[in-house]
N, C-alpha and C positions, 0 to 999 in steps of 0.2 A: 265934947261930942266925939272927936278923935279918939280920945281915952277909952270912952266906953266900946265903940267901935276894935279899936284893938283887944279888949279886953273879951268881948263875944267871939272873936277871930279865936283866941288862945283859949277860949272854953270851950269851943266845935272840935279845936286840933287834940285836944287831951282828953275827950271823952271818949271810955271805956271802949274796946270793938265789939264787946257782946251787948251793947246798947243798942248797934245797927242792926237794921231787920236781917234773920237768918237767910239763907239761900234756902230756896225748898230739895227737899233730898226728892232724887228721882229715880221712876224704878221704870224696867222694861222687860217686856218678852218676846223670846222669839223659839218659838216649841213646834212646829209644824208636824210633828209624831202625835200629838196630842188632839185627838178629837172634838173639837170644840164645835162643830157644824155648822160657823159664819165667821167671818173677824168680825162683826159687831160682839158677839157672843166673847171671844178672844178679851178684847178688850173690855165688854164690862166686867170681865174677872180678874184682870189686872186693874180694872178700876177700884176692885172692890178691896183687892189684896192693901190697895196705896191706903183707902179709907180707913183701915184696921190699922194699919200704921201709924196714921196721922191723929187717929184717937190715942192710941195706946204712947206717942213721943209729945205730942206735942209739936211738932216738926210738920208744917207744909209739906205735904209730898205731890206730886203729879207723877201720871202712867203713861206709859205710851205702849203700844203695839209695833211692830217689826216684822216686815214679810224678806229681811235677810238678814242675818247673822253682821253683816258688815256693816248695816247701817247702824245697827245697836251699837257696835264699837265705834262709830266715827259718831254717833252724839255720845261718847262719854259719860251717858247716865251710870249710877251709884251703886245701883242693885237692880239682877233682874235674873230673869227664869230663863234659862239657855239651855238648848236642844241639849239632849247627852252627846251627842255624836259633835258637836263644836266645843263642848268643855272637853271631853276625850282628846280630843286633838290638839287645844294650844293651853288647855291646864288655865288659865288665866284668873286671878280672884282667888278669895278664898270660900271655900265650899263652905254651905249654909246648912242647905236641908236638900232634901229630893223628894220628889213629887209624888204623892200616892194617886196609880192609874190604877183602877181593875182591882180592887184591893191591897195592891203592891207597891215596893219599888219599884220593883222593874218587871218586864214583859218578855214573855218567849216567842220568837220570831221565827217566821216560816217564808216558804217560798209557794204562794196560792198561784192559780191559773184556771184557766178557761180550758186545758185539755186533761188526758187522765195521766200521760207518764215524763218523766224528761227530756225524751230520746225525741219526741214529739215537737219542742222549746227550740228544736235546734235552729238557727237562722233566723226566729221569729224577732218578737219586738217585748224586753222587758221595760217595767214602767217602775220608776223609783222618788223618793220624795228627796229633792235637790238642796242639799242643805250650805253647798259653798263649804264643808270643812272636810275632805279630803275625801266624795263621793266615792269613788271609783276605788280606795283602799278600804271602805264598809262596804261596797256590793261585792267584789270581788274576792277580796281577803274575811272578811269578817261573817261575810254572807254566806260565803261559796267556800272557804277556807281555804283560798290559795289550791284548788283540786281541780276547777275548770278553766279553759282556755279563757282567757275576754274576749276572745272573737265567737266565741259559743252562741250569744246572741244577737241574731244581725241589726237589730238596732237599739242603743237603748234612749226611754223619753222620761227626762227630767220633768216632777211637777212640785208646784208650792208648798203644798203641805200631803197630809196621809188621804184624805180622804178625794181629793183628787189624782190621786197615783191609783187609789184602786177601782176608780168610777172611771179608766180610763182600760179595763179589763173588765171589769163585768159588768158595767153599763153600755158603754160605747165601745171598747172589741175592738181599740186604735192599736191596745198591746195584748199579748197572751200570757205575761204574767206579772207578777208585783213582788216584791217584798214587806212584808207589815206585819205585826205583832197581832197574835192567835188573837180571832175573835171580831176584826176589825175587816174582815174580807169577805163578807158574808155572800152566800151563793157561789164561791169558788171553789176549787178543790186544791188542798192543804199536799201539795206532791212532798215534801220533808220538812220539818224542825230546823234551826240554821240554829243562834245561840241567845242567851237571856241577856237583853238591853237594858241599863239602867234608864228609868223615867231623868225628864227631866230635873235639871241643879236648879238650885237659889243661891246666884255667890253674889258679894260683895266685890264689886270691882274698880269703886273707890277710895284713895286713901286718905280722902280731905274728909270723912266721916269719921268724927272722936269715934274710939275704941267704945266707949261706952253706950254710944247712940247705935252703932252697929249692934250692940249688945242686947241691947232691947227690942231691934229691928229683928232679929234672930230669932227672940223667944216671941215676938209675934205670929213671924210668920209658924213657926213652927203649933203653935197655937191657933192657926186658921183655919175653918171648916170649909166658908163659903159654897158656893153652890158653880156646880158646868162639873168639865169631863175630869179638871183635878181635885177628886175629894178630900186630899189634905196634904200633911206635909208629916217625914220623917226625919230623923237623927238620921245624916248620909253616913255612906261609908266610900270613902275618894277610894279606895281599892276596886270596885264594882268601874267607876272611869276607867283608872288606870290599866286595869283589865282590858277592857274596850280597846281603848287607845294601842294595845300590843296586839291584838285582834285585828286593826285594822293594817297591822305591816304585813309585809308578805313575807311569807315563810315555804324555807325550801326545804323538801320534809326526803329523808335520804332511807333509803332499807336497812334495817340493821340484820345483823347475821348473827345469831348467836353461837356462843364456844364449843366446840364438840364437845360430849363428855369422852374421858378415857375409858379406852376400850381392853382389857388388860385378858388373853387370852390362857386358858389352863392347856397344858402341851397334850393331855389327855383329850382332850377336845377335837384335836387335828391328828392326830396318829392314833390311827385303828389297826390292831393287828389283824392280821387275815387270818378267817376262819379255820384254814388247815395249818395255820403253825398250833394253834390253841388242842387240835386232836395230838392221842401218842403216837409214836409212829409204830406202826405193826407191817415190819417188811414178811413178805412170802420165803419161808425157807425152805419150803420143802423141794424147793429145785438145786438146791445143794446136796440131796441125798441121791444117791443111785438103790434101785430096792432090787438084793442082789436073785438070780436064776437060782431052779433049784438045782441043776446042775453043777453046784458046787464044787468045787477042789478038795478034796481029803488029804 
């Protein structure tokens, strides 16, 4: 009895590790630039994303939703959809895909409001979507290009995601203006252009996923239609980030002066002779002659 007892001990210890059931790979979003119009909505798109997954590997997957950037990194999931504006700034994972919004990669962003000119903005209150990854160097720098003071606007209100930063300007009139990407600010007036955002990443930011399983996860996702506000997915280009990312540092922009040309004068140009040296000279002679009497001498 002992025998066999030892014997079951030493067949549990030396069976295979891909015998044990796998860990489920998990994915997460946190995109609050992305129009989705609920977190229920949010989430059944990331639900739907893990289901393609989980058909197409074979691999249990679970999804979660994320209303901040930090909490996505303190649970450690595997893969997931992260704001542009948080991959810009700590680069972290390796880039998958980016997210087609609007037909695109990415979105041209402007600066909407509730009056008609800037000079208007002055002291008011602007309203921006709070993403926790270095706010204040996107509104400022990226936004504004390092041209306006930060005390320009006297207060500004962080919110969750996009669609509450601009219902907080032209619903409710808490602020006088937003920043958000053309299209997305409906009923406001578009005061200038700011610069083109890349949509949200898809990276991998696990490295206990074989290279291979990553591999497949990739050409899933890049292969997903699904349905809500991200209608698909493209081949990224990490330059459109990293672009971003040097966008949001300040930059101290100086006058340049360009070179004189040489100025090389003809001496003809500055010495004009005077009119009367250029005439002959005709002296009066005839006050040299005496015209003699006729009273002459014989």
């Amino acid at each position: 009895m002992r025998a066999l007892l030892i014997l079951a001990l030493v067949v549990a210890a030396t069976r295979p590790a891909d015998a044990q059931p796998a860990k489920a790979i998990t994915v997460g979003i946190y995109a609050p630039t992305v129009e989705f119009g609920s977190a229920s909505a949010r989430l059944s798109y990331v639900q739907g994303l893990a289901k393609a997954i989980e058909a197409a590997t074979g691999q249990s997957v679970t999804a979660s939703s994320y209303a901040s950037f930090s909490a996505l990194e303190k649970d450690g999931v595997d893969f997931a959809i992260v704001e542009a504006q948080c991959y810009a700034t700590n680069g972290k994972g390796k880039l998958i895909a980016t997210a087609v919004v609007g037909g695109g990669g990415s979105r041209q962003w402007a600066l909407h409001a509730n009056v008609d000119d800037m000079t208007a903005l002055r002291g008011k209150k602007l309203a921006y979507v709070q993403t926790g990854c270095n706010d204040a160097g996107f509104v400022d720098n990226a936004m504004l290009d390092s041209e306006v003071d930060s005390a320009f606007f006297g207060t500004r209100v962080g919110k969750s995601e996009l669609t509450a930063a601009v219902a907080e300007v032209a619903s409710y009139k808490t602020a006088q203006a937003v920043f958000a990407p053309g299209g997305s600010a409906k009923g406001l007036t578009k005061l200038f252009d700011t610069v083109t955002v890349p949509n949200p990443a898809f990276v991998a930011l696990s490295s206990r996923v074989a290279s291979s399983l990553s591999d497949q996860v990739a050409a899933t996702v890049l292969g997903y239609k699904g349905s809500g506000a991200i209608s698909g997915w493209q081949k990224p280009s990490k330059e459109s980030y990293t672009t971003l990312g040097g966008r949001m540092k300040r930059t101290a922009k100086q006058s340049m002066f360009a070179a004189p040309q040489p100025v090389r004068i003809d001496a003809s140009d500055v010495l004009v002779d005077p009119p009367t040296m250029q005439e002959p000279a005709r002296p009066n002679l005839r006050h040299l002659f005496v015209r003699p009497s006729d009273n002459r001498m014989n």
